[in-house]
matplotlib code that plots the C-alpha trace (Angstrom):
import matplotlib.pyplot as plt

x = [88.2, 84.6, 82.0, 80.6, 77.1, 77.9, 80.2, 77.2, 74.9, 77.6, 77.7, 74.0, 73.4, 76.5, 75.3, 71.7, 73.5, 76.2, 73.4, 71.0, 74.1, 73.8, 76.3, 77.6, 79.8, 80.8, 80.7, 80.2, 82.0, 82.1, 84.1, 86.1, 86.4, 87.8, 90.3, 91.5, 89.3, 89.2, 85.5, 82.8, 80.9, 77.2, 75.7, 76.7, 76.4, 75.2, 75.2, 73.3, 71.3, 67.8, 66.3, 67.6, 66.3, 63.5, 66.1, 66.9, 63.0, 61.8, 65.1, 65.4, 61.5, 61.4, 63.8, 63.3, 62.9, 62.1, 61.7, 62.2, 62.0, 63.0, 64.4, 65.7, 66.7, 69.7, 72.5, 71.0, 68.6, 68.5, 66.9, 67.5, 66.3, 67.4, 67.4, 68.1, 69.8, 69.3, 70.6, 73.1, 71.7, 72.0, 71.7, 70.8, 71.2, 70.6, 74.3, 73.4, 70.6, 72.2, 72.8, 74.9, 74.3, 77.3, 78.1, 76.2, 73.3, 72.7, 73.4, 72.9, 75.8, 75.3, 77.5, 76.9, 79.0, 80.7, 80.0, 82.5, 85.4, 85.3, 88.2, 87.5, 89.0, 89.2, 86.9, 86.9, 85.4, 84.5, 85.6, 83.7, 83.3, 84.4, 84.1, 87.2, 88.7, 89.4, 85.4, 84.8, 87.0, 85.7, 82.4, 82.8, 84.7, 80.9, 80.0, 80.0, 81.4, 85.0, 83.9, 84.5, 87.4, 88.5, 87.6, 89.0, 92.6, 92.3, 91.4, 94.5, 96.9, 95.3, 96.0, 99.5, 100.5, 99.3, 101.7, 104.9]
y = [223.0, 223.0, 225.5, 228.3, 226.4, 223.3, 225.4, 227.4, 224.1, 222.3, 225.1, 225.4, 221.6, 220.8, 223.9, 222.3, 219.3, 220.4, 222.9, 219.4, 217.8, 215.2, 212.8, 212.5, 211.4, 213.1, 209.9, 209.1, 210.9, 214.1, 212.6, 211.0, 213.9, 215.2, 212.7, 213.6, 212.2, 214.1, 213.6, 216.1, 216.4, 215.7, 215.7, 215.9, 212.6, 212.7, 210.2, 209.9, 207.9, 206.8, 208.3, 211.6, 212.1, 214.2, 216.7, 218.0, 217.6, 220.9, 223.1, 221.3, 221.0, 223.3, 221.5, 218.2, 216.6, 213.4, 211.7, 211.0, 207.6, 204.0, 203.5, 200.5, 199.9, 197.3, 198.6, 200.3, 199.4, 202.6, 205.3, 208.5, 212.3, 214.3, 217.8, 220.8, 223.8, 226.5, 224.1, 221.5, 218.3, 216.7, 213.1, 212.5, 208.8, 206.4, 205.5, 202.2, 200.3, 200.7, 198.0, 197.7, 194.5, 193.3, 193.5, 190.6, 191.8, 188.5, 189.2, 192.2, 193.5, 195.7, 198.3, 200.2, 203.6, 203.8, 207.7, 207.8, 207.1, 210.3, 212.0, 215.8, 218.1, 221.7, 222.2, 225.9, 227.7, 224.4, 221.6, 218.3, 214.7, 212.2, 208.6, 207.3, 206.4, 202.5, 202.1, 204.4, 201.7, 198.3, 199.5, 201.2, 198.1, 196.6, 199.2, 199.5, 202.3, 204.1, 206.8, 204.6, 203.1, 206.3, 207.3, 204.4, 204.7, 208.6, 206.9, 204.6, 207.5, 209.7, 206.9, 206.1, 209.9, 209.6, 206.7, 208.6]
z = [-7.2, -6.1, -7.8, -5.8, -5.4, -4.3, -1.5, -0.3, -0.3, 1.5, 4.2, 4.3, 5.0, 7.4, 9.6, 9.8, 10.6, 13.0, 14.5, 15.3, 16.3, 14.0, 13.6, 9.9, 7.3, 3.9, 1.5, -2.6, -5.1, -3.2, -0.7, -3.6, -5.4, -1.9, -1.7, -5.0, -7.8, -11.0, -11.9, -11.8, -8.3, -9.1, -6.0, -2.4, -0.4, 3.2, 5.3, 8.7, 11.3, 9.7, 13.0, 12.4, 9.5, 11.6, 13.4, 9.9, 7.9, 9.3, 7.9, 5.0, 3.8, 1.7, -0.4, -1.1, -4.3, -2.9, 0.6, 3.3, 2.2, 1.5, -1.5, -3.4, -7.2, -8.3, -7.0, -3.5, -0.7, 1.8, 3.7, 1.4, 1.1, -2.2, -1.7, -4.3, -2.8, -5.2, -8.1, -6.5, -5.3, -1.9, -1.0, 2.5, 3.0, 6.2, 7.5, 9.3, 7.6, 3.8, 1.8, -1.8, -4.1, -5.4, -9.1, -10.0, -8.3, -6.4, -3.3, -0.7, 1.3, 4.3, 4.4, 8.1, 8.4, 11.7, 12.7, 15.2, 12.7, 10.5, 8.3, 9.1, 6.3, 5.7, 2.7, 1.7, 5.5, 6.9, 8.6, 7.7, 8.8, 6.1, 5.1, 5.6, 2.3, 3.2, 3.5, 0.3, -1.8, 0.1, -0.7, -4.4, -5.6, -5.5, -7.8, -11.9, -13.9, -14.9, -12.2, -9.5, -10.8, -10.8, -7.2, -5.7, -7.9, -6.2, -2.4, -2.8, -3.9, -1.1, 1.3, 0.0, 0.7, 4.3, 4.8, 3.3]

ax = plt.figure().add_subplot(projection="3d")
ax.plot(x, y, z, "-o")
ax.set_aspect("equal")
plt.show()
């Protein structure tokens, strides 16, 4: 299912993480992909609290591509870090300040995770925290693209089976 990199970088961040004890959710297409989406994982998407960005900076410095910092382009307006863990990237984003325009880009829609409502899932070794699936799809129905059309069809099947 998942390629032996992206494994070993998802163990290597969520035991910086859990060893902080930082609050976190799993979110993006990863999470999707999680849920049951068929598209390729292309990065691993992190989110936490803007002001614990710092417990991590020291592990992780060696890492980063870009950040900490705020960053904003059509579709986003957030706190993010982008690591690369020996070749898979990881997007550490701020869980309660992040905002998504809508799909005419006219209007800003804050989009705050609620940390204390996690899905945890058995993901190869590990047990992780992630976005529920209803919040993936209220806020990736905002977003363009046949990817996210396909995560969200994914979420809604996921969620169906839980109701059987």
């Amino acid at each position: 299912m998942l390629e032996q990199k992206t494994l070993n970088a998802l163990r290597w961040i969520i035991g910086i993480i859990n060893k902080k004890n930082v609050p976190y959710q799993i979110s993006g297409g990863f999470a999707a992909k999680l849920y049951g989406s068929k598209r390729a994982v292309n990065d691993i998407d992190i989110d936490l609290p803007e002001n614990r960005f710092a417990d991590i900076l020291t592990e992780v410095k060696p890492y980063i591509v870009s950040g900490p910092a705020h960053y904003q382009d059509g579709k986003w307006d957030l706190q993010l870090m982008t690591l690369n863990f020996n070749g898979q990237e990881i997007d550490i984003s701020g869980a309660l300040e992040t905002k998504i325009s809508n799909k005419k880009r006219t209007e800003w829609i804050a989009i705050p995770a609620d940390l204390s409502n996690t899905i945890k899932m058995n993901v190869g070794d590990l047990v992780v925290n992630l976005t529920p699936p209803e919040r993936m799809i209220s806020y990736k129905q905002h977003l363009d693209g046949d990817h996210q059309t396909e995560d969200i069809k994914a979420m809604k099947k996921y969620i169906a089976k839980l109701s059987q």
